[in-house]
N, C-alpha and C positions, 0 to 999 in steps of 0.2 A: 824361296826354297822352304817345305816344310820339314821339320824336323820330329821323326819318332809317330807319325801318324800314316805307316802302312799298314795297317788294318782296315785304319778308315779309307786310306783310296783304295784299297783293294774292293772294301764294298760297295763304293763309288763307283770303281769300276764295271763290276758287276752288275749295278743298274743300266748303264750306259749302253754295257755287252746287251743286256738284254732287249734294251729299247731299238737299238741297231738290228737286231733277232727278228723285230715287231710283238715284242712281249713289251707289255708297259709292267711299271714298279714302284715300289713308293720306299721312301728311306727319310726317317726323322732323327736328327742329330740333334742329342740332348747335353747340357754342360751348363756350367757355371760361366759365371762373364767373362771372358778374354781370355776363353781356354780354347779356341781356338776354331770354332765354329765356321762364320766367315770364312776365316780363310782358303776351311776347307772347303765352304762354296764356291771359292774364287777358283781352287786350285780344279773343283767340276768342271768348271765352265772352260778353265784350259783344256783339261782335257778331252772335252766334247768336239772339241773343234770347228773345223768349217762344215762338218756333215750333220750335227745337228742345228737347229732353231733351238735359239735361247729366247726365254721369257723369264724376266724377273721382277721382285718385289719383295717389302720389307714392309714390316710393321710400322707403326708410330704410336708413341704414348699417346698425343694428344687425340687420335684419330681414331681410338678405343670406341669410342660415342657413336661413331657418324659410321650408317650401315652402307657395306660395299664397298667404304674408299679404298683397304685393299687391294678388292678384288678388280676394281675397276682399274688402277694400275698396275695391275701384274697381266690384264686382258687388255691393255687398251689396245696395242699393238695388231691382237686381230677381230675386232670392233667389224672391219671389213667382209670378213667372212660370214654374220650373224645372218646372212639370209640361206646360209646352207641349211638353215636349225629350223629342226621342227616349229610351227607355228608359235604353238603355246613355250616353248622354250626361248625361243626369240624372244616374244614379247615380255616375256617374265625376265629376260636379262634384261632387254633395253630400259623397262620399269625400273629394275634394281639400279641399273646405274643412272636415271635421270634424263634417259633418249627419247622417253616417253611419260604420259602421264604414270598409268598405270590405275588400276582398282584391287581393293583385297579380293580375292576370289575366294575368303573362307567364309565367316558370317556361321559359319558349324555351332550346334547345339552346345550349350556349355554343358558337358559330362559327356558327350558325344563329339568331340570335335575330332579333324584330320585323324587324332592317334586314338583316339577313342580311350584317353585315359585321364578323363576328369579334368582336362584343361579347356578352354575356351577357344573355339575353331579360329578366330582372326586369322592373320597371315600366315600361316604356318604353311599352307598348301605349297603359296607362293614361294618359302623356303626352300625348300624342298624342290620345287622346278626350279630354282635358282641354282642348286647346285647338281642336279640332271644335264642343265644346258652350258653350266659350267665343263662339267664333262664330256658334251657333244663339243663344243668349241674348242678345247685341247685336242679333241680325235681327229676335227678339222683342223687345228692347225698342225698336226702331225702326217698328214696325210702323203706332203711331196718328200719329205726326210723327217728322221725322228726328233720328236722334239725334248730338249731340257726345260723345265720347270722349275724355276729356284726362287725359294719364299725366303726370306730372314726373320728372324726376330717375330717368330710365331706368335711370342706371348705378348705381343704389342696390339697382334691383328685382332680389327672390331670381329665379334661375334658373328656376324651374320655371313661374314668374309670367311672364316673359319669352319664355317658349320658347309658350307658352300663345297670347301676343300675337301672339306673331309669326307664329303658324300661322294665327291666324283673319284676320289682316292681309292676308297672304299671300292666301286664298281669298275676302274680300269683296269683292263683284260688284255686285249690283245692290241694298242694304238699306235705301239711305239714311241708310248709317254713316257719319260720316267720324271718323278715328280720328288723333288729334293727339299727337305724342310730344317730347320733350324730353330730351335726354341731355349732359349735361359732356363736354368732348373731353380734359378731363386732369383734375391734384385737387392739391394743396399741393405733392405732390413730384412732377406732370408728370403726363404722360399716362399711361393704363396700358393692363393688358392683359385687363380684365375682358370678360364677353364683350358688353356695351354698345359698349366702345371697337370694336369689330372691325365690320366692316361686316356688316350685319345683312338688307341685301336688300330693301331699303323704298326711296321715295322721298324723298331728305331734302334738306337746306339750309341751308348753314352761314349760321351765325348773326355776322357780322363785327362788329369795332369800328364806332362813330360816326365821319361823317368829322370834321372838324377843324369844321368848319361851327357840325352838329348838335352836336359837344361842347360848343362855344359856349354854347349855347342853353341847353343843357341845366345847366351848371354855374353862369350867369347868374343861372335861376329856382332853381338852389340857394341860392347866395351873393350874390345880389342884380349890382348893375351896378357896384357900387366897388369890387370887387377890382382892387388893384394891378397892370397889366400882368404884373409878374417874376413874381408869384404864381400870376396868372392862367395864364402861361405855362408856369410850371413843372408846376402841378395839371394843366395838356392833356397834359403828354407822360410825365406819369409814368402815368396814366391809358390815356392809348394808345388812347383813344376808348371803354371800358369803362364803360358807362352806373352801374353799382354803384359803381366808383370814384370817379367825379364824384360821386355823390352820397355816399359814406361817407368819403374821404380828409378833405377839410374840416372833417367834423365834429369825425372822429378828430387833425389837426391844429391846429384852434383856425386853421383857414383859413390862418394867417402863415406858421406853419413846418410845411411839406409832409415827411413819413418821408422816411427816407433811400436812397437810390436801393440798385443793387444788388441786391434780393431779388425775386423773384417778385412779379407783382402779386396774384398768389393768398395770397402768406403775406403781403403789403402789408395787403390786406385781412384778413385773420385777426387778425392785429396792432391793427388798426383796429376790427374788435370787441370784442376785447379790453378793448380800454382803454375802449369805451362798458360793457360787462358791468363788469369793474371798478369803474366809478365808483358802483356802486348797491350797496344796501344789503345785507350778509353773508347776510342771510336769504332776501333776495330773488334774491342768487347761488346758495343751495341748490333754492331751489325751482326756477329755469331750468335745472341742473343734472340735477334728478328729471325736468324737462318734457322736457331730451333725452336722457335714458337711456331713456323711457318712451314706444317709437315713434309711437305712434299721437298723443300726447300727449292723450286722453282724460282731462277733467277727473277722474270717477270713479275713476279708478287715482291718476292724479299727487297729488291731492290727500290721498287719506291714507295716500301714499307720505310723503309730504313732510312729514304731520302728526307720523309716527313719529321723524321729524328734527327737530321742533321748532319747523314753519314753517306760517305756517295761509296760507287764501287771501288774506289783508288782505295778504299779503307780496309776491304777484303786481302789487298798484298799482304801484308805481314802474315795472317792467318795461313795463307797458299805459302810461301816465302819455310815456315817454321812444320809445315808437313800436314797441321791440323785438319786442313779440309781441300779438295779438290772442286772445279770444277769439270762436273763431267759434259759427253758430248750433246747431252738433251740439255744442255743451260742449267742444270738442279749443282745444289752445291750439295757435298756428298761430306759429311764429318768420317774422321777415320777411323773412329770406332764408338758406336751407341751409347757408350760409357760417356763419350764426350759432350755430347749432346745431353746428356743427364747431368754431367758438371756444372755443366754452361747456367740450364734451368735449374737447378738444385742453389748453386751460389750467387743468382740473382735475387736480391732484395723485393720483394711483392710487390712495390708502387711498379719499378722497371718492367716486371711482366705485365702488369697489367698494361700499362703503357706500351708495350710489346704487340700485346692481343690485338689494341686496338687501333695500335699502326696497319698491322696486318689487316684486319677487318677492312679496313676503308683502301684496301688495296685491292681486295678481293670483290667481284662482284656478286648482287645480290643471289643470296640462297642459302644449304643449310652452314656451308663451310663459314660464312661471313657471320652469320648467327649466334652458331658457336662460338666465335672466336669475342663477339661483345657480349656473348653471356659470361665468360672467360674474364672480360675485361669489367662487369660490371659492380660496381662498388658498394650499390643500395636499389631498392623496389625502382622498375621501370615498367610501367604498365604493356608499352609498345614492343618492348624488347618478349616479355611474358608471352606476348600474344604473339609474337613471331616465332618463340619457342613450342607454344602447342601446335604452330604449321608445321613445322618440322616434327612433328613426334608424330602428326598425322600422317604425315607423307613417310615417315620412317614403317609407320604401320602398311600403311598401301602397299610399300614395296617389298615387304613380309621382311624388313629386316628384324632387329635388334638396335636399341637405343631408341626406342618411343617411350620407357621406363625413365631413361635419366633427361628427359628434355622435357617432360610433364615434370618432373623432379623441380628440373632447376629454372621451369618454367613458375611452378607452385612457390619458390624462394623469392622469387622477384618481383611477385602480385602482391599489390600493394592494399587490393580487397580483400579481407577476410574470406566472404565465400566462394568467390572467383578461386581461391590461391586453394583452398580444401577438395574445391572440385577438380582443380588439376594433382591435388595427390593422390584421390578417389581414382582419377585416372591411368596417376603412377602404378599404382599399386594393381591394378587389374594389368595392364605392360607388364607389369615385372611377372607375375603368373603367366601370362602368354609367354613371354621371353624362358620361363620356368626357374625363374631368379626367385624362390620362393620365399625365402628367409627374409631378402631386400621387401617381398612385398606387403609381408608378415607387419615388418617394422613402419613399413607406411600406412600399411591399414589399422593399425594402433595410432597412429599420428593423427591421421587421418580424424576416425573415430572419433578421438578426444577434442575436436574443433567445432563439431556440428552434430546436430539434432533431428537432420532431415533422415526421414524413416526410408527412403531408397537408399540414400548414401548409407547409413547402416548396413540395409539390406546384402548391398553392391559388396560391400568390406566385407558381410559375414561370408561371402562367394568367395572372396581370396581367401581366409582362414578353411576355409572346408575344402578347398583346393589341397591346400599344405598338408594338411591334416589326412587325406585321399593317397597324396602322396608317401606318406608316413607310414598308411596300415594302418590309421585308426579312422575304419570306414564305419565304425557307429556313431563319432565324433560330425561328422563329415555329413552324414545322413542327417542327424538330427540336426546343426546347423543350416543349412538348407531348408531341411523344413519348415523349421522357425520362419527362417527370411521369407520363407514364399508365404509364410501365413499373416506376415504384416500388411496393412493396407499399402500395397503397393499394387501396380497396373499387373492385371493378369497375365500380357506379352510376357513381364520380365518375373513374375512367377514361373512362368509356365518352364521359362529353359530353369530358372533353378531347382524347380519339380525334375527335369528330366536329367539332371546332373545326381538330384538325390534319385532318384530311379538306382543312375552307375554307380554309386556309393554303396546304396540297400542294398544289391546284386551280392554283393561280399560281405553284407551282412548281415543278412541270413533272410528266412522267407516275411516274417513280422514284417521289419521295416522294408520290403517290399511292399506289403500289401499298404499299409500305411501310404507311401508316396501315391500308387495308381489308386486309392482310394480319391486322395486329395485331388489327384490328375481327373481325377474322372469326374468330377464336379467344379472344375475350374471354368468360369465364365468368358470365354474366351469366345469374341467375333469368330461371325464364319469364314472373315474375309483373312483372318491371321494364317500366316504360313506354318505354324505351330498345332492349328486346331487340329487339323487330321490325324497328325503324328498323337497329340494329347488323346483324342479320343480313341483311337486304335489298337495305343499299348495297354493299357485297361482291358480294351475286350480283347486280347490274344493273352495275356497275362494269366491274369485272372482265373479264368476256369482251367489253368493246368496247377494253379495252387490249390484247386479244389472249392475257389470264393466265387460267388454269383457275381456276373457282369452283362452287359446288353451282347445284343447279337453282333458276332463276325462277322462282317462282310468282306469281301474279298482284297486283300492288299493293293490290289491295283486301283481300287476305288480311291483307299487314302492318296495312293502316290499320284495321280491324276488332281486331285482335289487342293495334293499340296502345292503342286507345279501353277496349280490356274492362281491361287492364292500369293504366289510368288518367291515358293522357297526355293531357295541354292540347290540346285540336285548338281551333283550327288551326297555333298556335303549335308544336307536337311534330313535326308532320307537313309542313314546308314542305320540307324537304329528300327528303320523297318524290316530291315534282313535281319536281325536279331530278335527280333518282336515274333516274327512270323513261325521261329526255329522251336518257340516255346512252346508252340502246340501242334503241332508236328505238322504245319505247312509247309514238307519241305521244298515241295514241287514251287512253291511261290516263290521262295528265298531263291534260289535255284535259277527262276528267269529271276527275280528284281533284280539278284546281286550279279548274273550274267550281265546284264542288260547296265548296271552303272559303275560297274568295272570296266567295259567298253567306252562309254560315258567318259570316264576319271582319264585313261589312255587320250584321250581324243581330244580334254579338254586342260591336260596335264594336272589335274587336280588328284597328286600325286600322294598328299599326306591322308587319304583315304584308304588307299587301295589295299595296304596289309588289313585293315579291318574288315573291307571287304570281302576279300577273297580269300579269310578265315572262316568268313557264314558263307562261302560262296565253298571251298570245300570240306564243309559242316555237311551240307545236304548230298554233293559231290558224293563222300563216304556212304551217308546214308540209304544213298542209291545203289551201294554197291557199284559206283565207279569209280574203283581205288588211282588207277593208275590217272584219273583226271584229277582225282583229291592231291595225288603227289606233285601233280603239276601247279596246281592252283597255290598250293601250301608252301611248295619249295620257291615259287616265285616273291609270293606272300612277304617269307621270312626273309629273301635276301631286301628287300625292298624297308621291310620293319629293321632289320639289321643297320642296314647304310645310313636310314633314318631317326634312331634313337629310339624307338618305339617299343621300350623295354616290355611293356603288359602284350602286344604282339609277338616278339622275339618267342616269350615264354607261353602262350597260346598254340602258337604256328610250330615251335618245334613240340609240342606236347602231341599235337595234331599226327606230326610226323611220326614220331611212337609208337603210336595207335595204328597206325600203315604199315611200320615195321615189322609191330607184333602180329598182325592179319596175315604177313606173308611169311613168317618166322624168320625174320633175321634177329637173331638174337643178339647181338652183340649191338648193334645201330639200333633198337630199341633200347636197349640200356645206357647207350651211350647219350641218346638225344633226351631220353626220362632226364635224366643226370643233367644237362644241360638245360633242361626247363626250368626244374628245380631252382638251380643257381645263377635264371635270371629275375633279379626283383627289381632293377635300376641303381642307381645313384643318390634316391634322395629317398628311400621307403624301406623299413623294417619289416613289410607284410609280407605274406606267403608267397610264392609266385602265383603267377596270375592263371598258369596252365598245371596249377596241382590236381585240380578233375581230373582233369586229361590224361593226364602220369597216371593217375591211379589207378585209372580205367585199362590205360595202354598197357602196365604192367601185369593188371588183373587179364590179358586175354593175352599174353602171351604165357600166361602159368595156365588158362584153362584150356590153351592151344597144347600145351605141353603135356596136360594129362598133371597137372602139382592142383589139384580140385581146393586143395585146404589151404594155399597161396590165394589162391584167387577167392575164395570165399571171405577169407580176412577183408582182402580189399576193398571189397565190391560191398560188402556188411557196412565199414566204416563209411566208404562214399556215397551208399543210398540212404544211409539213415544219420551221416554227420550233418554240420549247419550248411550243408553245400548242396544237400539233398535236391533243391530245386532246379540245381545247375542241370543244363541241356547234361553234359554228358550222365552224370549221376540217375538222369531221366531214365534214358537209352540204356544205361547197363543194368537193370533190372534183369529183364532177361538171363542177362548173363551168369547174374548174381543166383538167381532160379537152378539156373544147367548146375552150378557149382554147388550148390547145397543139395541137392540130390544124389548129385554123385557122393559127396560127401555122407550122405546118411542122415542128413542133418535140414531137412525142408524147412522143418520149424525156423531158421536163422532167414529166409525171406518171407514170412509169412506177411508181416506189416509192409515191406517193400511191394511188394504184389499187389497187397491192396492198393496202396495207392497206385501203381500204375495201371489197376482195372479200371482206377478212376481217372485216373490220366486219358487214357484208351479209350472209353467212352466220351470225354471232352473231346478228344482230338476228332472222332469221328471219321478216321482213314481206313481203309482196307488191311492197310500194311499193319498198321498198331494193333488192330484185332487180331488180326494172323499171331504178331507175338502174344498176345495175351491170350489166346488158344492155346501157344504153343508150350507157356507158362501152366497154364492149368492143365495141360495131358501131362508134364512131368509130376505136378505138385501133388495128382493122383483124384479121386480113385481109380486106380489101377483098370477099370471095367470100363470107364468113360475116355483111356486115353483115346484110343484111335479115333473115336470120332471126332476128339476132338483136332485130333493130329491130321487129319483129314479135311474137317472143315476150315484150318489155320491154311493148310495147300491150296485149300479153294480160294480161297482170299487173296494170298499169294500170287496168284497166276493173273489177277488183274492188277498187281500193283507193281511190276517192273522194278523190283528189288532182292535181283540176284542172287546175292552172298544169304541175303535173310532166308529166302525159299530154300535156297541149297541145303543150308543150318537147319530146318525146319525137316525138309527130306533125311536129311543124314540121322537126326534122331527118331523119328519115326522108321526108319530104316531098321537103327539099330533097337529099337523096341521089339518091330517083327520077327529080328532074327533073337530075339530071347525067349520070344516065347514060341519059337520053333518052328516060325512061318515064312522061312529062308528062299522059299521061291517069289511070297512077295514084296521080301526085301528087297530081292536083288535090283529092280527097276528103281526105286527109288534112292540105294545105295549108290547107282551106277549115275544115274543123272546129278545128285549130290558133287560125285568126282569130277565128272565134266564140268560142269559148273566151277567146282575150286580149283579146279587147273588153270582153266581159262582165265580164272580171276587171279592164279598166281598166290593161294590164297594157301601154301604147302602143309602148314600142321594141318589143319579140317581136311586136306587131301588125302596125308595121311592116315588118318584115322579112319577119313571114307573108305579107302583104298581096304587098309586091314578089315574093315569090317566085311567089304566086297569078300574079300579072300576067303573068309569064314564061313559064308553060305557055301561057299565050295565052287565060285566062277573065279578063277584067276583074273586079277588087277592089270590094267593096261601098266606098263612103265609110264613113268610121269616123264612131260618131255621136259623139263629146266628142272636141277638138282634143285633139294629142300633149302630155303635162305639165299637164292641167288635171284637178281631181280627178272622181272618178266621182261623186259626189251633190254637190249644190249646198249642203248644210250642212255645217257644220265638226264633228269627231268628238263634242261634246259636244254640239251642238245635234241631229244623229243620236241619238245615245245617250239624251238626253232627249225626243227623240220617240217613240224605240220603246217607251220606259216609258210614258209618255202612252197609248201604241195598243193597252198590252195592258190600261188601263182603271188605271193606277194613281195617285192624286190628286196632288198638289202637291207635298205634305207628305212623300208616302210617297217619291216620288222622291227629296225629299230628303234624304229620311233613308236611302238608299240612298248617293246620292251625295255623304254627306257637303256639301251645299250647303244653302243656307237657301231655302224655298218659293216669295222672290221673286225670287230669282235663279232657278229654272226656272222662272217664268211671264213672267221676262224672256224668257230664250232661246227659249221657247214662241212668244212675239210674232215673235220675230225668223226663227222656222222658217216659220211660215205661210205669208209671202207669198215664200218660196223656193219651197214647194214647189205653191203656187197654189190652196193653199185658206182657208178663212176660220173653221173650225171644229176642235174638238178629234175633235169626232166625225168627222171626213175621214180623221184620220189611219190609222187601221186598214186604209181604201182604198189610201191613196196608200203603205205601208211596205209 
């Protein structure tokens, strides 16, 4: 019976109601030790009953290390099902948990990699589809009843187990999961800073003491009703409402004389296990000793761990006998509370554990758990042991976990060579940047450092510092270390990716150390047979001449991506930085198929930790085309993907992106809301600006020059074309805009230097479209006598270059030119096609304004059919997106193996499009899209 915890099953409840519903949920229970956590897992799982599927699992201290052992016991159960799973999601679990080999599928650019934020591509991909098919798996095993989900002792679970969770968490919709979690808010010596402790982006609930009532009660049905008032009195408030303390202080007291105040009630309780483990038999304290060295506590391991020690199972009675441990119905021996298990190894003496580890180990068959456990037990330098630890940090990497950092670690501690033991912390320390343990790898690349002479291992080390540093906001730090490394005699390969890391660092600051890196880039002696070469030579000439610097000739993107594929690079991982490359000089038609074309790639081939970076340059160009409502699809997919994933400089890119969509069609309030929201995404470990502050600026600049606020938008658009950001795509693009605004303003002078440069952009770029705006620039900027032709010849350009919203723009002020200067009959044709135009695109302030202008020559304005700020289709981007898959005939499944969602979450959203769009069949939709 629990006492004084209706809140909490109420919200229990309410998970379960909903999963039973087919709505999946997520709920994290947060608390101090032995406030009561468990229990109220225990008390879920009764209440789910015989109608849901339970799945369960618990952390482990020791198990921290070793990637997926979590997760692999909280899934073993339906292991069976992995063939319902997408391909690449299959494979990526069976990898992860050791069904298979497995290979890294990242190898990504260092400055370019999966998240495209200055960290090194390795396994990350593989993460990332680790916890997508994590997701598909839960939705399969939800499928015949709903299913419960119950984790314990969150802050015990390995990393890569955790990151897994939190993804498929993140993205359940409709499965009829509900996914139940539990985490400690602190540990013996206080809170910490694992990444359990850190808010984790779920919905959770803290788990509080007993009031005084409930403690009552509860220490009553412990000790009966004749405990002494002082006693009784004193056990409530050393307790502090802590339901494990009412119940263990007592015992550990002999009830009379309560511990002595002072200490934590976490090491109150330790204390108080203690003396119950103590009290039992020598033998039976070795055998509870193997049971918690020995994670899982699997009777088959523990016991002829334990036998080698001299202890049989008859030794386990007393423990079972005294309450301390169960065994349950899978043979594991289950301690009664995680605390205990902490006693156990906390008041054992160091020779006994080791000795512990290494009963276990020799119980265990070969692999990384038997590894660990005699790294565990090792007492001095063991060359063999070393070298079985770098297997495992290899294989930790392959399977894109977490803990290839601490196995090079304690791998480097046990090398009894000098430079064998420096190269495995050179190792460490590049892990721990992958892993994003930046501090950890800070401190090894300093260790590191100070052992050796060799000019790469420098090199390699100044890569993890300029990491950190990248991380931080301090991208001139970050740039010029980089540079450095790649100017030492070291192999041009591993120049080449530190050149294109300091590329993503210059980026931020400022055009200088831009030009500086592709300078170096562009002269790096790099084989033609290197998967790098094309990429090195390519960004130089797309670069280059939109800063206005002489570089060789462009040739067309698909030449490099063809050239790097033969060569042998990772696509789409190799090639993200050509979609960004290409945006620089207004290729956008190229970005546009690449990043189509390896966005379908990444789906296919589930190399997942790409695709928000993609399909940011994928609708970059979307917008620039003037097809909003595909940019909102592209973007809104983008960011839930950068979301789920941690992909903090995407999150703030993607929703800036969104802004800028907002402001185009005037929803005022969801532009300022999503600005506001770029802004205040920077991450976890960086001081610097958000990543999507252009964007903001731009997005807010055009919803003040949509509004008719000319002197709002002139401020912006001033500071963003001519602050250190100037070279940034969007700061490119908004010139124009910046042009319209100081005119109206009165004030042309404030673009006069922005214009310049982008007449010289404009002719670099060499597009139809860009001259059109730079025509369109020069009729506002005057002379007054020369605008129409020039407003004339910018339409001619226009009409070959399939850029809607820009022509419309380009119409409507030539329009309204005409009608100023009194030439209202041949306004009105270009006034009127303006409107059509911005209705169609949904695009309502420019409609507006067209519309009034319309009205002015004296032909009355069509009514607009969708009110001003209201979106153009009546489904939301996902339920869109998931209809046009439907309509081009592709099933459930396939959708969602597309969209990374599970089958019954798009035949939710399927229900829910129908009667938007007013019809009753799947077969309509092809009519009505």
């Amino acid at each position: 019976m629990l006492y004084g915890r209706e809140g909490e099953q109420a919200a229990v409840d309410g998970l379960l109601d909903g999963a039973r519903a087919g709505r999946s949920g997520v709920l994290l229970l947060r608390g101090e030790a032995g406030i009561g956590k468990t229990a109220l897992l225990d008390d879920a799982v009764a209440r789910a009953g015989e109608s849901f599927r339970v799945i369960r699992a618990a952390g482990v201290e020791y198990e921290a290390e070793l990637p997926y052992a979590g997760l692999s016991l909280l899934l073993a159960s339906g292991l069976d099902r992995l063939d319902a799973l997408p391909g690449p999601q299959r494979r990526a679990l069976e990898a992860a948990f050791g069904l298979s080999d497995g290979s890294a599928s990242g190898g990504g650019i260092a400055g370019d990699g999966p998240a495209g934020d200055g960290l090194p591509g390795g396994g990350r991909a593989d993460r990332l589809l680790v916890g997508l098919a994590t997701l598909a798996l839960l939705a399969e095993l939800a499928a015949d009843r709903p299913l419960l989900c119950v984790v314990d002792d969150v802050q015990w679970l390995d990393r890569a187990s955790l990151d897994a969770l939190l993804l498929a968490a993140r993205r359940l919709q409709a499965e009829g999961v509900a996914l139940l979690l539990a985490a400690r808010t602190g540990g013996p010596n206080g809170p910490g800073d694992g990444p359990a402790e850190r808010p984790l982006g779920l919905p959770e609930r803290e788990v509080a003491g007993l009031s005084e009532a409930d403690a009552t009660r509860l220490l009553t049905r412990r000790v009966g009703p004749d405990l002494p008032a002082a006693i009784r009195d004193r056990l409530l408030a050393e307790a502090a409402g802590n339901p494990l303390a009412l119940t263990e202080l007592p015992v550990a007291t002999g009830v009379r004389t309560p511990a002595p105040g002072g200490l934590p009630l976490t090491s109150r309780l330790l204390i108080a296990f203690h003396g119950q483990v103590t009290g039992l038999p020598a033998a039976t304290q070795t055998l509870l000793l193997v049971a918690a060295t020995e994670e899982s506590g699997a009777l088959d391991v523990v016991l002829p761990a334990a036998a080698a020690l001299g202890v049989t199972a008859e030794h386990l009675t007393p423990a079972e006998e005294s309450g301390l441990v169960t065994v349950t119905a899978d043979r594991r021996i289950a301690f009664r509370h995680p605390l205990l298990r902490s006693a156990i190894l906390q008041r054992a003496p160091h020779h006994q554990k080791v000795t512990a580890h290494r009963a276990v180990a020799r119980s265990l068959p070969d692999g990384d758990r038997r590894t660990w456990h005699l790294a565990l037990a090792a007492t001095g330098p063991d060359a063999a042991l070393a070298d079985a630890l770098e297997r495992t940090a290899v294989r930790a990497e392959r399977r894109g976990g977490h803990g290839g950092a601490a196995a090079y670690e304690r791998a480097a501690r046990l090398t009894p060579d000098r430079d064998s033991a420096t190269r495995r912390l050179v190792l460490a320390a590049e892990a721990a940047t992958e892993e994003g343990e930046l501090a950890r790898a800070e401190v090894l690349a300093d260790e590191a450092a100070g052992r050796t002479d060799d000019v790469l291992a420098h090199a390699l080390l100044d890569q993890v510092r300029a990491t950190e540093h990248f991380w931080r906001g301090a991208y001139p730090t970050a740039h010029r270390l980089l540079l450095d490394a790649a100017g030492t005699d070291i192999d041009p390969m591993h120049a080449a990716r530190m050149l294109l890391q300091a590329f993503h660092a210059a980026w931020y600051a400022g055009e200088e150390p831009v030009v500086a890196v592709l300078d170096r880039l562009a002269v790096l002696p790099l084989a033609d047979d290197d998967p790098l070469a094309p990429l090195a030579r390519h960004l130089p000439a797309a670069v280059l001449p939109a800063l206005g610097r002489p570089a060789g000739p462009l040739p067309p993107v698909r030449e490099a991506v063809e050239a790097a594929r033969r060569a042998g690079a990772e696509s789409p991982v190799d090639l993200v930085q050509l979609c960004g490359a290409t945006l620089v000089l207004g290729r956008d038609e190229e970005t546009a198929e690449l990043a189509a074309e390896l966005v379908a790639e990444a789906r296919a081939k589930g190399t997942v930790g790409v695709m928000p970076t993609l399909q940011f340059f994928l609708a970059e160009a979307e917008l620039f085309h003037g097809r909003h409502r595909d940019a909102e699809l592209t973007a809104t997919e983008g960011l839930g993907l950068a979301r789920d994933t941690g992909q903090h400089q995407w999150v703030s890119q993607l929703t800036a992106l969104l802004a800028c969509l907002a402001a185009l069609d005037g929803r005022t309030d969801r532009c300022a809301e999503l600005a506001a929201a770029s802004l205040a995404t920077t991450g976890p470990r960086t001081a610097a600006p958000a990543a999507g502050q252009a964007w903001v600026q731009w997005a807010l600049a055009l919803l003040d020059l949509g509004q008719g606020r000319a002197g709002d938008a002139a401020d912006r658009l001033h500071a963003l074309t001519t602050g250190p950001h100037r070279h940034h795509i969007s700061a490119t693009r908004a010139v124009p805009d910046l042009v319209e605004a100081a005119v109206r303003l009165g004030t042309p002078e404030r673009a006069t230097e922005p214009y310049e440069r982008f007449a010289r952009w404009a002719a670099a770029a060499d597009r139809p479209w860009a001259e059109a705006l730079r025509l369109r620039c020069q009729a506002l900027l005057g002379p007054d006598e020369l605008a129409e032709a020039a407003y004339r010849e910018a339409l001619s350009r226009h009409a070959t270059a399939h850029r809607p919203f820009e022509q419309a723009r380009t119409a409507l002020l030539y329009g309204e030119w005409l009608r100023r200067t009194r030439r209202r009959t041949d306004a009105r044709p270009h006034l009127r096609a303006a409107l059509e135009t911005f209705d169609r695109l949904g695009a309502h302030p420019w409609a507006a304004r067209a519309r009034t202008e319309l009205s002015a020559t004296g032909t009355p304005a069509p009514t607009p059919a969708t009110p001003a700020g209201s979106p153009q289709s009546p489904l939301t981007p996902q339920e869109l997106q998931i209809a046009r898959l439907a309509a081009q005939g592709l099933t459930n499944r396939d959708i969602a193996a597309q969209l990374f969602l599970s089958p019954r979450t798009v035949a939710h959203h399927l229900y829910k499009a129908y009667p938007k769009l007013n019809i009753t069949s799947r077969t309509e939709l092809t009519t009505v899209l």
